[in-house]
C-alpha positions in Angstrom: 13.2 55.4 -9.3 12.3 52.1 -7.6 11.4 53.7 -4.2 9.0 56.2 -6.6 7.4 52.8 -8.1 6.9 51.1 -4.5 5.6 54.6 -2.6 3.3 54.7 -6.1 2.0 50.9 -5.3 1.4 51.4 -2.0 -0.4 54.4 -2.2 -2.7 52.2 -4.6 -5.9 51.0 -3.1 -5.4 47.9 -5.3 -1.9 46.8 -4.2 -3.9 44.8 -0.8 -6.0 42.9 -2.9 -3.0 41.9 -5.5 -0.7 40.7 -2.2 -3.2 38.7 -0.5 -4.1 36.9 -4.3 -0.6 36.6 -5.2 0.1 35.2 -1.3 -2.7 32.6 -2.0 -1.2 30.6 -4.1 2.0 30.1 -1.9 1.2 26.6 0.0 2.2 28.3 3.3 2.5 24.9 6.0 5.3 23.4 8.4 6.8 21.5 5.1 7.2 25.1 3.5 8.7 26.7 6.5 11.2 23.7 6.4 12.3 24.4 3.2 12.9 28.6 4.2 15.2 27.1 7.2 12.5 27.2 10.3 13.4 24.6 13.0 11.4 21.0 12.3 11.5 21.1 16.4 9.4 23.7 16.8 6.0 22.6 14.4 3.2 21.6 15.9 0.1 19.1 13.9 -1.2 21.2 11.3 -4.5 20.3 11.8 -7.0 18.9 14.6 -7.8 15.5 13.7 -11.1 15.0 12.8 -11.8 11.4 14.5 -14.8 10.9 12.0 -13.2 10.6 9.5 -12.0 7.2 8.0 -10.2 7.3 5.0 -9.7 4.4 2.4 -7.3 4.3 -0.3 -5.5 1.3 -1.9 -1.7 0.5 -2.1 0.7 -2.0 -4.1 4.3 -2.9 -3.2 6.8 -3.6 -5.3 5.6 -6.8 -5.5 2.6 -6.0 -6.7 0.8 -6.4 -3.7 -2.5 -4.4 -2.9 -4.0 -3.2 0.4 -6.2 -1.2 1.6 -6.4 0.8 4.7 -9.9 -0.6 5.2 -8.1 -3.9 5.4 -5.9 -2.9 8.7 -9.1 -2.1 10.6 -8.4 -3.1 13.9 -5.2 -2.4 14.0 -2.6 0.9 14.8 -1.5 2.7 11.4 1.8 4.9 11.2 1.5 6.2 7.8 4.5 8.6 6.1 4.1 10.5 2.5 7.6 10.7 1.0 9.8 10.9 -1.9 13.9 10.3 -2.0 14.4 13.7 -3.3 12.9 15.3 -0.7 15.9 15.9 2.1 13.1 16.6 4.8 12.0 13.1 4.3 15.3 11.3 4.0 16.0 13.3 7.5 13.3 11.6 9.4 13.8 8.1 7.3 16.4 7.0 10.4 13.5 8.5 13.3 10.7 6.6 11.6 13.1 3.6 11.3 13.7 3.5 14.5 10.1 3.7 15.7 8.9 1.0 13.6 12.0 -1.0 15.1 10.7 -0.2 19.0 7.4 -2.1 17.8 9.2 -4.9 16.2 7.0 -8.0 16.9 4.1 -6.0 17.8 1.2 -7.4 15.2 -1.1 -4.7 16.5 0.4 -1.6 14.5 1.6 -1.2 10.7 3.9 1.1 9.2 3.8 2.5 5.7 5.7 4.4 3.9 4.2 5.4 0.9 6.5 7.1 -2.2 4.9 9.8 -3.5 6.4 9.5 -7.2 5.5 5.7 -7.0 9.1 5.1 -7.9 9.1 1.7 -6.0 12.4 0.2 -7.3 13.9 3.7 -6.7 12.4 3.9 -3.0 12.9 0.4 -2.2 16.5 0.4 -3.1 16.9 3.0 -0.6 15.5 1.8 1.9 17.7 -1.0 1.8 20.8 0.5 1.0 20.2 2.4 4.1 19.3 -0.8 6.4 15.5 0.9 6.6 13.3 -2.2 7.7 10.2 -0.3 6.3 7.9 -1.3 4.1 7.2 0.7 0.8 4.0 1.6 -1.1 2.6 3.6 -3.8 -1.2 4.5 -3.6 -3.4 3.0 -6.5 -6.6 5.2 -5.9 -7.1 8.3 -5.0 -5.1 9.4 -1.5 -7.8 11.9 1.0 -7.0 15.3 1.2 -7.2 15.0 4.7 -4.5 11.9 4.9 -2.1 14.2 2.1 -2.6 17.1 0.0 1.2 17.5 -1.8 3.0 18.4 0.8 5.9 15.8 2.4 6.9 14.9 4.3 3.4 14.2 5.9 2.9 12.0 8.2 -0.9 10.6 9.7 -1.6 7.7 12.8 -4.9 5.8 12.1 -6.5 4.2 15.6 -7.7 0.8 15.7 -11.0 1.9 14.3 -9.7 3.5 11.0 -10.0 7.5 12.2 -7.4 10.1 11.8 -6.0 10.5 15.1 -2.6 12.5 14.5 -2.0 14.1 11.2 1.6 16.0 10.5 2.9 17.9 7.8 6.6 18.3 7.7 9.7 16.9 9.3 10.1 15.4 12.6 12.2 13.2 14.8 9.9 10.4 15.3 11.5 9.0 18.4 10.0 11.7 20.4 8.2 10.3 23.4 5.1 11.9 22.2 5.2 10.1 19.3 5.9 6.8 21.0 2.7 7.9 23.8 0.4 8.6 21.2 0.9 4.9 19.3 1.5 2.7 22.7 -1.7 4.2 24.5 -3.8 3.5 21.1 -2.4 0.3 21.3 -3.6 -0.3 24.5 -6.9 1.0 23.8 -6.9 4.4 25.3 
């Protein structure tokens, strides 16, 4: 009976039109294929960045804080999306850790983490049961589609003048030496 249903629908003119509508709405990125078990090794960016493009959006701690990334113009900024629940993101945590910890001392580049659920307590207790020297942030304004657009683990790298200049959606080992190029040559002004 079901193969007479299936032969019936394909033999529908229709049945391309309701796949390709019913396929749009599946947020198809590196983050998803995570989560169906492809490799995080073998993603690539998701997108070219688009080096006109400086985004500004304001944070708070759990302090209470603010910032703005307009405010670390001038300087290198590492910027992870994330949320505890999300086991992508608590994979990486260590990677991202340990980048931010090969830059200790250097004033020139900032890390943030920024929880996506704005749980700071929640977030910030993790960090430091885990040892995680990284600072956490919720966004108080509206966050660029082009910096995040609900998918995390995402992670972008601002230059010194504010532009995208590596954008990431999904998980990754952050102690890659591309990772580590990309953040000592903008350092250095290439």
């Amino acid at each position: 009976m079901s193969d007479i249903i299936f032969h019936k629908i394909r033999q529908t003119p229709q049945h391309l039109l309701v796949m390709l509508i019913l396929l749009s709405f599946v947020p198809f990125n590196s983050a998803t294929c995570f989560a169906f078990g492809t490799s995080v090794d073998k993603f690539t960016p998701v997108m070219h960045p688009d080096t006109t493009l400086r985004p500004n959006f304001s944070l708070k701690d759990v302090n209470g804080q603010t910032i703005t990334i307009s405010a670390l113009k001038g300087k290198v900024v590492f910027i992870n999306f994330w949320a505890t629940w999300c086991q992508p993101c608590v994979q990486e945590m260590p990677s991202i850790h340990a980048l931010k910890q090969s830059f200790n001392g250097n004033d020139s580049i900032v890390f943030l983490t920024i929880d996506v659920d704005a749980a700071l307590p929640k977030s910030t207790a993790y960090m430091d049961d885990k040892g995680f020297h990284l600072p956490v942030y919720a966004a108080t304004s509206a966050v660029p589609m082009e910096l995040y657009y609900h998918s995390i683990p995402t992670s972008t790298i601002l230059g010194k003048d504010g532009a995208i200049v590596w954008h990431y959606e999904g998980g990754k080992d952050y102690t890659s030496p591309e990772i580590r190029k990309i953040l000592t040559d903008l350092l250095a002004g290439k």
